[in-house]
N, C-alpha and C positions, 0 to 999 in steps of 0.2 A: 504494500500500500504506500504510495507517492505521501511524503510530508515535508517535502524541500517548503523551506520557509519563504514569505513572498519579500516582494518589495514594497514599501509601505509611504505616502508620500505625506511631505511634510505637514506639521501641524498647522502651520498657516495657510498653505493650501484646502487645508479642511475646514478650518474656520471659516476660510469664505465661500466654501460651497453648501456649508450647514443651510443659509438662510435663504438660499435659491429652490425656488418650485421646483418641480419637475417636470409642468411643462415649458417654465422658462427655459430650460434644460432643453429641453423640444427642437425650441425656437434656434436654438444657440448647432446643435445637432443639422442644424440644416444647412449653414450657412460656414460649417463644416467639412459640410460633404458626407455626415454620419446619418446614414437612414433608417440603421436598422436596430437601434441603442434601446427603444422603447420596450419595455416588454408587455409582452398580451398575453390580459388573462392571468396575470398574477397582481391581487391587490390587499391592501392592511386587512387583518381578520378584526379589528376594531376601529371605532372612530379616532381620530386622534393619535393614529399611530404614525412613527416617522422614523428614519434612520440615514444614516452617511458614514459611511465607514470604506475602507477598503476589503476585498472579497476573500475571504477564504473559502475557496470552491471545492466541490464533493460531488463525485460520480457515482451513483446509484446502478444496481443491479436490479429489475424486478423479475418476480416469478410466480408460480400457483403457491398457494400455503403449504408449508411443508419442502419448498428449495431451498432453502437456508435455516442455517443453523443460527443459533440465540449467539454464539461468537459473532456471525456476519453482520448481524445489526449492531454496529459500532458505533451509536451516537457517541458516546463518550471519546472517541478517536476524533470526532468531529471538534467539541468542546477543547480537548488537550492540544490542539493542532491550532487554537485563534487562542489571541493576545487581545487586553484590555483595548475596546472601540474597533475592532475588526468586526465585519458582520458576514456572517455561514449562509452561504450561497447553496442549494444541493439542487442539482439535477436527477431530477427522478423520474422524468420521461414522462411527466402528467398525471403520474398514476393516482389513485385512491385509496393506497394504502398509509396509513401514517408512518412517516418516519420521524415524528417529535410530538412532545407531548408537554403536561403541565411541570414533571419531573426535570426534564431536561431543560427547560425555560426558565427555572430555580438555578437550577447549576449555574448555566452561561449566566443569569443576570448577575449573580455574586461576584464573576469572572472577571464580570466588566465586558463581555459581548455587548456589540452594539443593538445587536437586532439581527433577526433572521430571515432572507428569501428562496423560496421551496415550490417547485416546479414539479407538484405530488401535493399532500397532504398533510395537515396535521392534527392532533385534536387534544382534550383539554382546556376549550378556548377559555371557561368562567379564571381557571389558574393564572396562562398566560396575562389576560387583562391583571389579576388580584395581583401579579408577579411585577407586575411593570415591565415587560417584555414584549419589543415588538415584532409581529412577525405580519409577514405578506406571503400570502401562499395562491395555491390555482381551488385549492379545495380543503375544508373543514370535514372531517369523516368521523367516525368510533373507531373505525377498524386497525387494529395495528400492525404493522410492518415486520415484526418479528417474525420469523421463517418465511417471509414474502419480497423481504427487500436485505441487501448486500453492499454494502459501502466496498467499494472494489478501488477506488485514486480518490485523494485527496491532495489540492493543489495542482489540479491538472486543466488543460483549457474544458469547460463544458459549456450546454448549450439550458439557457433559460428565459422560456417566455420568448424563444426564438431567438435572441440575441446569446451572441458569442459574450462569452465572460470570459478570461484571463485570471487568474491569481493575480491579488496585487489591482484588479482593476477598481474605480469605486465607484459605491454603491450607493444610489440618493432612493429616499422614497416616501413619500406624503400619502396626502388624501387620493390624487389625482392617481398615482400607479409609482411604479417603477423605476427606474434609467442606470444605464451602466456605461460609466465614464470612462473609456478606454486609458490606463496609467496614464501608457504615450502622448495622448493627445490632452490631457488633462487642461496644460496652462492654457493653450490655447481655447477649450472649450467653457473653461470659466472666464476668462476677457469675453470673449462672446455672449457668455450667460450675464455677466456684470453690464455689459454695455446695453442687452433687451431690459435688465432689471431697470438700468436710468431710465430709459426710455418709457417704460410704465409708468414712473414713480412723475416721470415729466407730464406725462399724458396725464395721470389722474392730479397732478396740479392746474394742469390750462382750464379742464373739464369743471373743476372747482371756480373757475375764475373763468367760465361760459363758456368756452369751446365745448361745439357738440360734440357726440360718438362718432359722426361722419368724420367732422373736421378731423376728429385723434387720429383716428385710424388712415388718415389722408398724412397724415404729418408724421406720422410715427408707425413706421413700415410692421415695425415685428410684435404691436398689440392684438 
């Protein structure tokens, strides 16, 4: 099982992408040339949930009940493998089975995990909420993952919500959905994300001070 450590980008790089939406993030992706950063189909399992961190990714195995063994399901490899404000990325190929629960949402919060995204299931949600733990997933299930699902690489490239994730890439995610911030192209995609932010922050001052919605939207390309 792959646990090569990631690369991790600076703390002030993080701070300034903490307060940027995601679909600002969007806007900023486009003007990039990034199209396909959004993910679909995976969103917060409660209101108010939010995270930014960089990716610690995880390759899932699935199968009938009874293909793996209570070793395979490694949540706990998962947790040991992220560092305080990293957030667990698992590729699970959409399935219905859970691979996290209230238990484990205990663990990583103590860890200092940021938050978790999961392209499968998970369940537990009344914990997670009481935990302070956030998570965005494709589905909420009972069902558990033990002898159905296999943590086979950790820190490997995987695929979530359709979007390539990297180790190491970072991970934004609000009310709206998802985004996955390529490492590489980070600086450059927050100067874009910061210059749509002005740009709103300009628009909903003129509008205050009478400019229509026409007018903003005439004047200020990426509202």
């Amino acid at each position: 099982m792959d646990q090569a450590d990631i690369t991790r980008p600076n703390a002030a790089l993080l701070a300034r992408i903490a307060p940027i939406a995601t679909g600002t993030f969007a806007n900023a992706f486009d003007e990039v040339g990034l199209f396909h950063n959004v993910m679909e189909g995976i969103s917060g399992v409660a209101q108010g949930v939010a995270l930014c961190g960089p990716a610690i990714t995880v390759k899932l195995s699935v199968g009938a009940p009874g293909s793996f063994t209570s070793a395979d399901f490694a949540v706990g490899a998962m947790i040991d493998a992220a560092r305080r404000g990293d957030v667990i990325v698992i590729d699970g190929a959409g399935c219905r089975y859970s691979t996290w629960g209230g238990m484990a949402s205990y663990a990583a919060k103590l860890k200092g995990v940021r938050g978790l995204v999961v392209d499968g299931a998970v369940r537990d949600f009344e914990e997670m909420v009481a935990f302070g733990f956030d998570v965005f997933s494709r589905h909420i299930v009972p069902t558990t993952g033990r002898s159905r699902l296999k943590v086979e690489a950790i820190n490997v490239p995987i695929s979530v919500g359709g979007v390539l994730v990297n180790p190491g890439d970072i991970m934004v995610g609000d009310g709206t959905g998802v985004i996955a911030i390529p490492h590489a192209q980070a600086e450059a995609v927050v100067q874009f994300a910061e210059k749509c932010q002005r740009g709103d922050d300009a628009a909903m001052a003129d509008m205050k001070n009478g400019l229509s919605f026409s007018e903003a939207m005439a004047k200020y390309r990426n509202i």
